[in-house]
N, C-alpha and C positions, 0 to 999 in steps of 0.2 A: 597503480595503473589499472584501468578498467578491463574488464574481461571483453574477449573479444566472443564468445563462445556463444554470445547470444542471439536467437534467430533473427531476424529480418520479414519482416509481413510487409509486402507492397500490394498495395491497394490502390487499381487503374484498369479502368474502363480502355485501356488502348493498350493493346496486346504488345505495338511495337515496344513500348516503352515497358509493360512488366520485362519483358523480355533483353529487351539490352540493358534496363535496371539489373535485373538477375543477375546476367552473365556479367559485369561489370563486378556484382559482390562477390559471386563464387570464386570470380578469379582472384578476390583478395581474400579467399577461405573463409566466407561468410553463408551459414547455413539460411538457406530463401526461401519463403514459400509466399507464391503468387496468388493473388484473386483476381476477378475480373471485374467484380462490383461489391461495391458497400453493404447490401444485402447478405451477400454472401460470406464476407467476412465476419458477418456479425450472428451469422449461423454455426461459423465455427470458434471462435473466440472462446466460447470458456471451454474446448478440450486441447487448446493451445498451452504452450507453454510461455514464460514470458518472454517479452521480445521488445524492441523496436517496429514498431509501426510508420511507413511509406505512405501516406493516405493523398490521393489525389483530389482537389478540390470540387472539380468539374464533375461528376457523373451524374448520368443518368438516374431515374428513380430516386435515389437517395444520396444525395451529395454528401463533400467530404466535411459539413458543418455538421450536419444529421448524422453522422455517425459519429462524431465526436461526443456530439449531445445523448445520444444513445450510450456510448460509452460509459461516461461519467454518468448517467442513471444506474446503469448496470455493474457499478464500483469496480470497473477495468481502469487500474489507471498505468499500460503501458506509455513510455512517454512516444507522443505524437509527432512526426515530422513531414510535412506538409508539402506538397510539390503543387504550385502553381503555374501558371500560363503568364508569359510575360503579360503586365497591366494588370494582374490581381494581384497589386500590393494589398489593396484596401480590404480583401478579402483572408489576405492570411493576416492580418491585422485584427480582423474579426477569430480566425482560427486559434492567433495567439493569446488573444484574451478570454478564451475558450480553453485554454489549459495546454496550448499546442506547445512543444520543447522551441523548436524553431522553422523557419520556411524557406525550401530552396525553389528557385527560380530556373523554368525549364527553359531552356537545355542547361544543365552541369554539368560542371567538372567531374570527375572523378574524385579531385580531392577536398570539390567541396562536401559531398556526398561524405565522404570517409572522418572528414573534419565533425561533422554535425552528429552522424552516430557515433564518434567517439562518446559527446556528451551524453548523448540519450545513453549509454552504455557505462558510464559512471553514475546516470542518475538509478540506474537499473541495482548496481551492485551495495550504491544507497540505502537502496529499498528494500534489496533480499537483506542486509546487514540490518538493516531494523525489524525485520522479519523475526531473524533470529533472535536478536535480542529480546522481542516479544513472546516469542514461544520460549524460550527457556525460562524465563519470567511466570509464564504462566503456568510452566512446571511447578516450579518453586511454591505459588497462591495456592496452586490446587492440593497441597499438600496441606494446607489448613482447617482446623475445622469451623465451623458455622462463624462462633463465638471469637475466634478468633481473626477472623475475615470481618465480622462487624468490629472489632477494637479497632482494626489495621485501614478500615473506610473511615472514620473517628479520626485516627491521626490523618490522615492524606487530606481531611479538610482545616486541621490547625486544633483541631481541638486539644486542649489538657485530659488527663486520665481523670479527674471528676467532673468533667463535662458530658467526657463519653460515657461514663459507668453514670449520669443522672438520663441520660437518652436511651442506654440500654437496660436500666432499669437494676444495676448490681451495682456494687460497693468498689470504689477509687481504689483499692487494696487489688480485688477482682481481674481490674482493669489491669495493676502492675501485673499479675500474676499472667497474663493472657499476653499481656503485650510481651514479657519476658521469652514466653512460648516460641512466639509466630517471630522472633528477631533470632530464638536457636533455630528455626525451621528453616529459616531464609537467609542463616548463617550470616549475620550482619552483628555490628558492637554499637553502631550509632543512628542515628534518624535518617542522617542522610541518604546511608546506604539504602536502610530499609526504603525511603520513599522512592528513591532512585527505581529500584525492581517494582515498587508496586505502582508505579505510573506508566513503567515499560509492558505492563500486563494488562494498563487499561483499568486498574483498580477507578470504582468511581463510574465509569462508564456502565457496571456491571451490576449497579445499587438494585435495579428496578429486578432481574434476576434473579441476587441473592433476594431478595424482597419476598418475592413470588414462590420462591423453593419449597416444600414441601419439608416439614419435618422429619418424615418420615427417611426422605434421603439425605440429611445431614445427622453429625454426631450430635449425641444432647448436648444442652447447654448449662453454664453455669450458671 
């Protein structure tokens, strides 16, 4: 079951509606915090924690498409739930193939409101759960040295051990001896596992990085 703990960001240019939005969530123990415009919201977002986002389509200045699209430049990707103006189907249609979760139709229920953050709030606890599985993953990589971070990007694209030790320039023997290493380090007996954590940490993504590093901050190599 999804956590309920997570805040709420309503975003609307009409004060009636933050406002009985609000009181509506608080009274089912749902922590709120109101904007008045899309600007403004997007001034505070990244000291925010994560949340469900209420984004109204209509405003002022900057509508609720633009801050979507601001969003997704700014790699915020709380999920979006969209409140339009009876006859702006065609508009959260556009919001939902913009990355929006779903779109309610003003005036609402109370339980369709609580229906649709349920979802955004399992997609939430999704995302902190691949979070973590990222970060402890990438405990594990950083525990590697140089030489063995290059065998372990070697495997993650299918290579054999004298494929990679002909691309890093050392001996198939070398290679077993490394690869043996970085499988005690990341306490793994088989490939799968190993590939498992090092895809969870982004191995691969990381090439141009280790590329770029400095010998001087890694262990020597063999």
């Amino acid at each position: 079951m999804a956590k309920t703990n997570y805040p709420v960001y309503i975003v609307d240019d009409d004060e009636t509606v933050r406002r009985s939005v609000g009181f509506m969530l608080k009274t089912s123990g749902h922590k709120v915090s109101a904007f008045e415009s899309g600007s403004q919201f997007l001034k505070a977002v990244r000291n925010i924690a994560p949340g469900c986002i209420l984004l109204d389509i209509q405003m002022p200045e900057i509508d609720g498409l633009e801050v979507q699209k601001e969003l997704r430049e700014r790699g915020v990707a709380f999920p979006v739930i969209v409140m339009t103006g009876h006859g702006d189907v065609h508009v959260a249609v556009r919001a939902m193939k913009a990355g929006a979760l779903d779109f309610i139709e003003k005036p609402f229920a109370k339980e369709t409101l609580i229906e649709a953050l349920g979802e955004a709030f399992e997609r939430l606890d999704r995302s902190g759960a691949k979070s973590k599985r990222r970060e402890e993953a990438e405990v594990l990589i950083n525990s590697l040295t140089r030489r063995e971070h290059d065998v372990l990007l070697g495997l993650t694209k299918g290579h054999p051990n004298k494929t990679i030790g002909y691309d890093l320039e050392i001996s198939a023997r070398t290679v077993e001896i490394h690869r043996a290493n970085l499988m005690k380090k990341l306490g793994v007996h088989n490939l799968s596992d190993l590939l498992r954590i090092a895809f969870a940490a982004g191995v691969g993504d990381k090439e141009a990085r280790y590329q770029n590093s400095s010998s001087a901050s890694v262990p020597p190599v063999a």
